[in-house]
MMTF fields as JSON, N, C-alpha, C and O atoms, coordinates in Angstrom:
{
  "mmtfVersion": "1.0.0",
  "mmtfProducer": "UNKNOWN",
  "numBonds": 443,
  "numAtoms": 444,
  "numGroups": 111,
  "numChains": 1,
  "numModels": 1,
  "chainsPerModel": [1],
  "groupsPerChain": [111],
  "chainIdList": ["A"],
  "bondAtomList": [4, 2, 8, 6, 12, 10, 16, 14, 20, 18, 24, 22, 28, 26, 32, 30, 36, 34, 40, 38, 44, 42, 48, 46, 52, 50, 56, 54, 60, 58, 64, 62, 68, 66, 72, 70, 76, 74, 80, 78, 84, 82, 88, 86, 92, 90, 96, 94, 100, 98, 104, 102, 108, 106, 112, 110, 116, 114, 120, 118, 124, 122, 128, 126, 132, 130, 136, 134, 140, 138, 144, 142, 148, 146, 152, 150, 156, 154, 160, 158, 164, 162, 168, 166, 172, 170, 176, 174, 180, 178, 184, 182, 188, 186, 192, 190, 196, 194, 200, 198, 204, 202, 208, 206, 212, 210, 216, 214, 220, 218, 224, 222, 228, 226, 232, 230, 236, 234, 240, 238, 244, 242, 248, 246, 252, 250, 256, 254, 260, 258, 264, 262, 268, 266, 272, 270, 276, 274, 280, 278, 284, 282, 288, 286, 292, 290, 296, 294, 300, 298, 304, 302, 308, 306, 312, 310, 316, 314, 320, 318, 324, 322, 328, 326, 332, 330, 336, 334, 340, 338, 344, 342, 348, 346, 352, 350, 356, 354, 360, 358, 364, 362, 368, 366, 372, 370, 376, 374, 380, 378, 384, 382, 388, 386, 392, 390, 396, 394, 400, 398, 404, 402, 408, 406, 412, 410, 416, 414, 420, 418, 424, 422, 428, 426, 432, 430, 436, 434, 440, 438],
  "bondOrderList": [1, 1, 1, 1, 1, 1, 1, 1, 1, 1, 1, 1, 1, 1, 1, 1, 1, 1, 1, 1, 1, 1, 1, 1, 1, 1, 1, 1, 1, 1, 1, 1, 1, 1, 1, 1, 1, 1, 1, 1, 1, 1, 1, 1, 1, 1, 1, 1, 1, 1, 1, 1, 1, 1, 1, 1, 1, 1, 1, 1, 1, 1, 1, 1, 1, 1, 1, 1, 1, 1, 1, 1, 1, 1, 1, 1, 1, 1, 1, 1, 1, 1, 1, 1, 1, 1, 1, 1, 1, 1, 1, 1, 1, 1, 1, 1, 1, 1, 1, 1, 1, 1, 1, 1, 1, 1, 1, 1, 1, 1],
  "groupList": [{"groupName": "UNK", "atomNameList": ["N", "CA", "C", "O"], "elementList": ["N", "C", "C", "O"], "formalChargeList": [0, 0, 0, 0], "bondAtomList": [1, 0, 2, 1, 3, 2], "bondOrderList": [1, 1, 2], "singleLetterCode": "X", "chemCompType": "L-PEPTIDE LINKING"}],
  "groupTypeList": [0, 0, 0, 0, 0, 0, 0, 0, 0, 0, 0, 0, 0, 0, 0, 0, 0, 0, 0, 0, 0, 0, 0, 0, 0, 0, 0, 0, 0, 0, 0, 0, 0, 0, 0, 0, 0, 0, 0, 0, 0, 0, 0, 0, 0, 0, 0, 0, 0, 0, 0, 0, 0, 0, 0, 0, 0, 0, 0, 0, 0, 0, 0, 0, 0, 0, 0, 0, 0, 0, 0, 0, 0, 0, 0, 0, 0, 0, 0, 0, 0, 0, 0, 0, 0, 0, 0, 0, 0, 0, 0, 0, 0, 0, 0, 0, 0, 0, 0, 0, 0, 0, 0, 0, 0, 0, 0, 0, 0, 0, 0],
  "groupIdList": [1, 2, 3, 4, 5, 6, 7, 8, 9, 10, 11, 12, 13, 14, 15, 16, 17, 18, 19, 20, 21, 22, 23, 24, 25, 26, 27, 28, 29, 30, 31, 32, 33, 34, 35, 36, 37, 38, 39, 40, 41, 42, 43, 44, 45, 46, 47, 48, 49, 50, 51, 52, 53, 54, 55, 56, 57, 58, 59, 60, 61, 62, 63, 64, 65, 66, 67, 68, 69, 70, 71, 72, 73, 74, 75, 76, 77, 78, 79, 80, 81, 82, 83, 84, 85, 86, 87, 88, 89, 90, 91, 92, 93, 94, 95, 96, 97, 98, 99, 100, 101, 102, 103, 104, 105, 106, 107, 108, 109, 110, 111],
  "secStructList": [7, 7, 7, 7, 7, 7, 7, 7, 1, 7, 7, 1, 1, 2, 2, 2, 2, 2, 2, 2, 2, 2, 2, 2, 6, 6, 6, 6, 2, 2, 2, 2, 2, 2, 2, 2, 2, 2, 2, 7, 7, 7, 7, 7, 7, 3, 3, 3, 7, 1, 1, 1, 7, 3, 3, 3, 7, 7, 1, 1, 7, 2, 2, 2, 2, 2, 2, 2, 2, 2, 2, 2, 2, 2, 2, 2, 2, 2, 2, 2, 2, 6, 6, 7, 7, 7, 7, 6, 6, 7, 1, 2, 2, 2, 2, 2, 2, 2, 2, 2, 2, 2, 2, 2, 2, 2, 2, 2, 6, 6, 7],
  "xCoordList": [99.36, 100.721, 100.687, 100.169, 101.419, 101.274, 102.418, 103.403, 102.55, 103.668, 104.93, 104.849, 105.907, 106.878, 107.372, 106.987, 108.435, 108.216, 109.733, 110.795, 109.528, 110.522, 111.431, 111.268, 112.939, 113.693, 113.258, 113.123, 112.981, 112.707, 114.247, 114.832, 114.765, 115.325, 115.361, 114.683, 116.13, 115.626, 116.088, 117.289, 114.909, 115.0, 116.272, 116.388, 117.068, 118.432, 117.797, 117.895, 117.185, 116.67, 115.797, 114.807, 115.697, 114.911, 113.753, 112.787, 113.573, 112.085, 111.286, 110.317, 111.996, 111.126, 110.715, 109.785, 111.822, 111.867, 110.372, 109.324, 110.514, 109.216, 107.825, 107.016, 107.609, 106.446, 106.128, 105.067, 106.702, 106.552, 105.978, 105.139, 106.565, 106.51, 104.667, 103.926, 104.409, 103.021, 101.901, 100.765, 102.389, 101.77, 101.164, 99.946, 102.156, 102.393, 101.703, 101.207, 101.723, 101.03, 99.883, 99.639, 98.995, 97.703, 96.884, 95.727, 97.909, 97.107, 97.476, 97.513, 97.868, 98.011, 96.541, 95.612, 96.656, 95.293, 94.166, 93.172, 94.216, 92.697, 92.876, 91.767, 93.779, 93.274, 92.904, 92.077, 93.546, 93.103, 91.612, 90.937, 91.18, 89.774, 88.908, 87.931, 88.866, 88.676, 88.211, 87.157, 89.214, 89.498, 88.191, 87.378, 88.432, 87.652, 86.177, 85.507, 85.87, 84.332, 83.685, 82.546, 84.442, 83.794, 84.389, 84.191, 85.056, 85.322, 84.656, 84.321, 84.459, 83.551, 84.983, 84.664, 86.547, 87.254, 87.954, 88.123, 88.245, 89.091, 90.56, 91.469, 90.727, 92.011, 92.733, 92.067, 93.951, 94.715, 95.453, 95.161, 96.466, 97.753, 98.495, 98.17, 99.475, 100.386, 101.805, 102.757, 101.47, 103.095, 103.438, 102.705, 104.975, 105.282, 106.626, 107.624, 106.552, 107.541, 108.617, 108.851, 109.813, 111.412, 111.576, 112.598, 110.529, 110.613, 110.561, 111.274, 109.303, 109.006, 107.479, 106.822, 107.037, 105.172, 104.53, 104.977, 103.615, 102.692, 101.444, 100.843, 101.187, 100.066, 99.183, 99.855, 98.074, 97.189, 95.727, 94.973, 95.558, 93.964, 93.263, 93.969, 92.215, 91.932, 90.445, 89.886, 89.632, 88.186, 87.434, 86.227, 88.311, 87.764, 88.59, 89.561, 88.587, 89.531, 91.069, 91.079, 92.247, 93.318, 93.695, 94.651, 93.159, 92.802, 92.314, 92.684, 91.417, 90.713, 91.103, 90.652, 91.981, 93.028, 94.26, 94.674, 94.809, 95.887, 96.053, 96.899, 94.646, 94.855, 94.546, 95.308, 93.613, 93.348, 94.68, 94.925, 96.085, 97.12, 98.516, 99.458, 98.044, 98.359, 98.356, 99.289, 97.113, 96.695, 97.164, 97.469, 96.97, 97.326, 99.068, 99.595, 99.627, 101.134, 101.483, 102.225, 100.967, 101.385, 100.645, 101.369, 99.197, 99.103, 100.552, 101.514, 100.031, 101.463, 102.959, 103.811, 102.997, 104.53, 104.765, 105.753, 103.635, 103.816, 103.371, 103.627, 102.646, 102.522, 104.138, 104.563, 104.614, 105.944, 107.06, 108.035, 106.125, 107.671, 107.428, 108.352, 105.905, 105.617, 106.078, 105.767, 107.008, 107.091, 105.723, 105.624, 104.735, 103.614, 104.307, 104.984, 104.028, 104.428, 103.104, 102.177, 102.945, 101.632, 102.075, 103.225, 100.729, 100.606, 99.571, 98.424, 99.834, 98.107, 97.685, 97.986, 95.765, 94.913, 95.088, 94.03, 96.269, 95.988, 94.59, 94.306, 94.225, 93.389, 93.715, 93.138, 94.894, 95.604, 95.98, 95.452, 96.916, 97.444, 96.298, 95.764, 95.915, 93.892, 93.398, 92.92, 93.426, 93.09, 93.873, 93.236, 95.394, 96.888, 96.29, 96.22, 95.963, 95.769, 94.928, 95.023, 93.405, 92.309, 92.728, 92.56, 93.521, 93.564, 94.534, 94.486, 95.403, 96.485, 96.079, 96.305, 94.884, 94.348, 93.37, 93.139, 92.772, 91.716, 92.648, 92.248, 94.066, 94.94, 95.071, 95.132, 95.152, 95.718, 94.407, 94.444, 93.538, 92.169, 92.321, 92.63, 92.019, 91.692, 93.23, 93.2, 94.346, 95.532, 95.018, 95.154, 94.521, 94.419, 93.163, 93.214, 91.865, 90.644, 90.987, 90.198, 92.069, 92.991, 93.827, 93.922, 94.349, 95.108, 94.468, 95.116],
  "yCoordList": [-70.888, -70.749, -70.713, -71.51, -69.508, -69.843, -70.238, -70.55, -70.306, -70.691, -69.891, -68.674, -70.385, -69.733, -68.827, -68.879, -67.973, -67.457, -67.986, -67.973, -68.287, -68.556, -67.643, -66.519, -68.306, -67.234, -67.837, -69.034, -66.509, -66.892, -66.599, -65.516, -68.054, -68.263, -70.031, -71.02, -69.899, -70.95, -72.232, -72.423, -73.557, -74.813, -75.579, -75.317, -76.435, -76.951, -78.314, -78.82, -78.836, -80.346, -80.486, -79.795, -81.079, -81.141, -81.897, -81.607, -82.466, -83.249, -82.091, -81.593, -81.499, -80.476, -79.176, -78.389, -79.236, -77.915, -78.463, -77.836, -79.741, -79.961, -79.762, -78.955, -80.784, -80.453, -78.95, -78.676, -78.116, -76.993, -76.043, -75.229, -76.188, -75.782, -75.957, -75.116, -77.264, -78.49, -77.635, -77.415, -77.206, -76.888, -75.726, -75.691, -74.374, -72.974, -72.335, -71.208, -72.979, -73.223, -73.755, -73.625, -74.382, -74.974, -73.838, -73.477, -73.307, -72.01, -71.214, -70.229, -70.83, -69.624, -69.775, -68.969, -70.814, -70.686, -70.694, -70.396, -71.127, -71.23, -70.057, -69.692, -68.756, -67.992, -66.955, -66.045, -67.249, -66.716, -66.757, -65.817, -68.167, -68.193, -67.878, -67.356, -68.021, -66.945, -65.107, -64.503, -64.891, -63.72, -63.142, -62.224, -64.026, -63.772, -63.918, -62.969, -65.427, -65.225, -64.304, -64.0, -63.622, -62.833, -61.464, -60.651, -60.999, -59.297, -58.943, -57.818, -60.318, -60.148, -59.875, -58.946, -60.167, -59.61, -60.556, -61.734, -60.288, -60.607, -61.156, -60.348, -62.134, -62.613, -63.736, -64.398, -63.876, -64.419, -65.166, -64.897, -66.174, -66.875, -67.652, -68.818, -67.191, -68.311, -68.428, -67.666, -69.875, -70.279, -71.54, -72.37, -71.306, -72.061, -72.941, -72.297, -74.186, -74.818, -74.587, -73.954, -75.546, -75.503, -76.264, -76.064, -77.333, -78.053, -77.793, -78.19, -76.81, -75.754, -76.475, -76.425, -77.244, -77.803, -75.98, -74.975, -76.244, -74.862, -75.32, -76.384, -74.391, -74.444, -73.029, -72.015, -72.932, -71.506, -71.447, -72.419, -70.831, -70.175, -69.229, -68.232, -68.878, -67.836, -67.86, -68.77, -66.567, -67.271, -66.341, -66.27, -65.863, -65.473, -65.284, -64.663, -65.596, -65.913, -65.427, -64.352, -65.946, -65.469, -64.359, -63.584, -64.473, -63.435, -62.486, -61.457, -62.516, -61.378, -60.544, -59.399, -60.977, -60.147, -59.688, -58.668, -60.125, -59.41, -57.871, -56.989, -58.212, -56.482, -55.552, -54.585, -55.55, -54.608, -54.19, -52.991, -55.671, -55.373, -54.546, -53.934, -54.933, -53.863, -52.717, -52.184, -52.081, -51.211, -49.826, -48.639, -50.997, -50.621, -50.182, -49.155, -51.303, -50.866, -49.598, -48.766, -49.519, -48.422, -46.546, -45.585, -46.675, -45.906, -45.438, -44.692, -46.421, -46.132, -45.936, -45.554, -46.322, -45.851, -44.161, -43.43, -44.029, -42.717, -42.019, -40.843, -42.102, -41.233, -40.714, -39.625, -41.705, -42.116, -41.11, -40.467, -41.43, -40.689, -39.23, -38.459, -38.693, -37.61, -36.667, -35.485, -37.625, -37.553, -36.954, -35.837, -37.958, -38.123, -39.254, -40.176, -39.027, -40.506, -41.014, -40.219, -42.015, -43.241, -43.608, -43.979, -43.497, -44.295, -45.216, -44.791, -46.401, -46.518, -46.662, -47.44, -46.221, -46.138, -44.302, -43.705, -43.554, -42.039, -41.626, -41.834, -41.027, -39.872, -39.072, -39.063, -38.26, -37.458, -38.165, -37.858, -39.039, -39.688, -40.267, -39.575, -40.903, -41.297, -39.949, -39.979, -38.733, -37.162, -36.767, -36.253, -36.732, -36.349, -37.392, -36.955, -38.705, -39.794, -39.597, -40.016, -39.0, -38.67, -37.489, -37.411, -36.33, -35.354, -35.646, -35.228, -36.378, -36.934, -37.042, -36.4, -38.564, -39.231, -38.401, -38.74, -37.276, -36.396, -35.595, -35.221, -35.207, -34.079, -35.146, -34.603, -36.454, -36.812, -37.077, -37.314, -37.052, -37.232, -35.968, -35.795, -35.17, -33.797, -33.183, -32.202, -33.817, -33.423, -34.595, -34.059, -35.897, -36.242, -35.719, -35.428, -35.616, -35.066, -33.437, -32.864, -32.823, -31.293, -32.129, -31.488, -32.973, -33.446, -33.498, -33.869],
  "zCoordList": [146.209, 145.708, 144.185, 143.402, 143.942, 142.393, 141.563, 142.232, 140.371, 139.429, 139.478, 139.644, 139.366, 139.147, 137.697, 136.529, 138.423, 136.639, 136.163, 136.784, 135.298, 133.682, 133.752, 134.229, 133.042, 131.981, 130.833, 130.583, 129.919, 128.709, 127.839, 127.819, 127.05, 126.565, 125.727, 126.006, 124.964, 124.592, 124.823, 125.014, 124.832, 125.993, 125.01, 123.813, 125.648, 125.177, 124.833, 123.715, 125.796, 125.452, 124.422, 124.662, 123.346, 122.146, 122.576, 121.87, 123.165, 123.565, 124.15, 123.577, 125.924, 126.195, 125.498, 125.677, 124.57, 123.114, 122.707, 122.861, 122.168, 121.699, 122.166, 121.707, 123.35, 124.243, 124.218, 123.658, 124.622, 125.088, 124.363, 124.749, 123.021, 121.255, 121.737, 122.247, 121.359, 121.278, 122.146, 121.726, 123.381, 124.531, 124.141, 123.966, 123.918, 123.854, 122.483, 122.491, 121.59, 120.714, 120.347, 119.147, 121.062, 121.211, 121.994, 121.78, 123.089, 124.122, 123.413, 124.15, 122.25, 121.684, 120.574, 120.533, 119.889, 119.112, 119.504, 118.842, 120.913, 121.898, 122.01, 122.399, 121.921, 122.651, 121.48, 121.529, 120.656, 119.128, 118.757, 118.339, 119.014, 118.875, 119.645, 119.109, 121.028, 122.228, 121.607, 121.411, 121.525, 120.674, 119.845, 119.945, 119.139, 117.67, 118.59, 118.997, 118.798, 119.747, 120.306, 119.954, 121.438, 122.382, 122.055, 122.958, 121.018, 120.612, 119.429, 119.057, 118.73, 117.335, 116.578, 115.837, 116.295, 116.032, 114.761, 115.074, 113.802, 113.024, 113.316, 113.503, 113.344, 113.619, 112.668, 111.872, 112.795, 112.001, 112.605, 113.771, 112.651, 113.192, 112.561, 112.336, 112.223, 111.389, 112.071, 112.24, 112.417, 113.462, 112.439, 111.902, 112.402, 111.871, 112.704, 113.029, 112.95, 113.649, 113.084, 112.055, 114.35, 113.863, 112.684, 112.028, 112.19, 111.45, 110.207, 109.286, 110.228, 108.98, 108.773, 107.733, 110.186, 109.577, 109.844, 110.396, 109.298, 109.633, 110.43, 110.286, 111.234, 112.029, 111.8, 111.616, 111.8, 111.535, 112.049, 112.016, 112.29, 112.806, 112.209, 112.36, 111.562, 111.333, 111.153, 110.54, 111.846, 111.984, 110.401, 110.169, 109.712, 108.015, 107.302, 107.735, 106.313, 104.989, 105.345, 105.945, 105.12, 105.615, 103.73, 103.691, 103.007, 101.924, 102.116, 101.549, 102.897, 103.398, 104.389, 104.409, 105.343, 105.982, 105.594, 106.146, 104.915, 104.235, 103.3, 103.15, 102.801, 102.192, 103.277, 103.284, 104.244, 105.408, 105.946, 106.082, 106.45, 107.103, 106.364, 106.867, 104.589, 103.814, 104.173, 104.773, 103.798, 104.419, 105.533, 105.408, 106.833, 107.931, 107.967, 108.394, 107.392, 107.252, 106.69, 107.212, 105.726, 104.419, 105.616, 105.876, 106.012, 106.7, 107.703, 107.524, 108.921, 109.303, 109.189, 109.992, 107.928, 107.487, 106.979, 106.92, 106.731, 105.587, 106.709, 106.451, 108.237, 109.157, 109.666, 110.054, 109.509, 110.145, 109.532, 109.922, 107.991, 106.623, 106.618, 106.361, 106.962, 107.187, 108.679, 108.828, 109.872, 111.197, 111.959, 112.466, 111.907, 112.578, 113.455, 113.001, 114.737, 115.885, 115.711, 115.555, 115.718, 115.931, 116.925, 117.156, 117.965, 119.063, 119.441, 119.58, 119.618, 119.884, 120.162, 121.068, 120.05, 120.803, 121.074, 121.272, 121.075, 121.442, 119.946, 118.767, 121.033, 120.478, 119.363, 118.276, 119.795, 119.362, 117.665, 116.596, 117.896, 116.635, 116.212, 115.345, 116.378, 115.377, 114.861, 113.727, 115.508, 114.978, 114.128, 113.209, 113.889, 113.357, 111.798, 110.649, 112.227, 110.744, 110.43, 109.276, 110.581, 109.689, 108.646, 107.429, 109.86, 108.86, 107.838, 106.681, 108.328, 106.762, 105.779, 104.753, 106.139, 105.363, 104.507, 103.346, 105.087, 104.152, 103.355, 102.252, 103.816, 103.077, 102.158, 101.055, 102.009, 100.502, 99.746, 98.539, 100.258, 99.63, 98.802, 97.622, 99.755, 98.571, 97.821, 97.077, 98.101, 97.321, 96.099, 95.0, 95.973, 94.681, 93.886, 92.691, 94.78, 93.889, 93.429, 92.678, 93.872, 93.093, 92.266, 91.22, 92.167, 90.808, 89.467, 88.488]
}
C-alpha cells in the first residue's frame, strides 16, 4: 500500500508548517547532494525559510556558479528576443543556439 497523495497548498497549523518546512528541506538537500555525487554535476541550493534563516548546499563555490547561470540566462533570453523557441534538451534548439552564438561571434570579429 502506498502513500497517499497531498493537496498542495499551504499547511494552516504553524507547528506542522514547521516540521514539514524541517522535513522537505533536509530531502531536498540530500537530494542535491545525491545529485552532485553520482552525475558529477554542479549544483547549487538556496532555501530560505518563513523566518528569513537561510539554508544552502552547494558542492563548489556558490561564486563559481553564478557567472555560468549568468550566462545561461542572457543566452536564452536573446534566443528568445531573436524568436528562437528554446526547448530543452531538443536537438534542434541546441543547433538554432550554436549557430546564433557563432553569428555573433563573427558579427563582432567583422566589427
Amino acid at each position: 500500500m502506498g502513500r497517499g497523495k497531498i493537496v498542495i497548498q499551504r499547511i494552516d497549523n504553524s507547528t506542522n508548517r514547521q516540521v514539514t518546512f524541517s522535513k522537505r528541506r533536509s530531502g531536498l538537500l540530500k537530494k542535491a547532494k545525491e545529485l552532485a555525487i553520482l552525475c558529477d554535476a554542479e549544483v547549487g541550493v538556496i532555501i530560505f525559510s518563513s523566518t528569513g534563516k537561510l539554508y544552502e548546499f552547494s558542492n563548489t563555490r556558490f561564486e563559481s556558479l553564478f557567472p555560468v547561470y549568468k550566462v545561461q540566462i542572457e543566452f536564452r533570453s536573446n534566443l528568445v528576443l531573436h524568436g528562437i523557441k528554446f526547448k530543452e534538451g531538443s536537438k534542434n534548439s541546441i543547433k538554432i543556439g550554436l549557430v546564433y552564438f557563432l553569428t555573433i561571434i563573427i558579427t563582432c570579429i567583422g566589427e
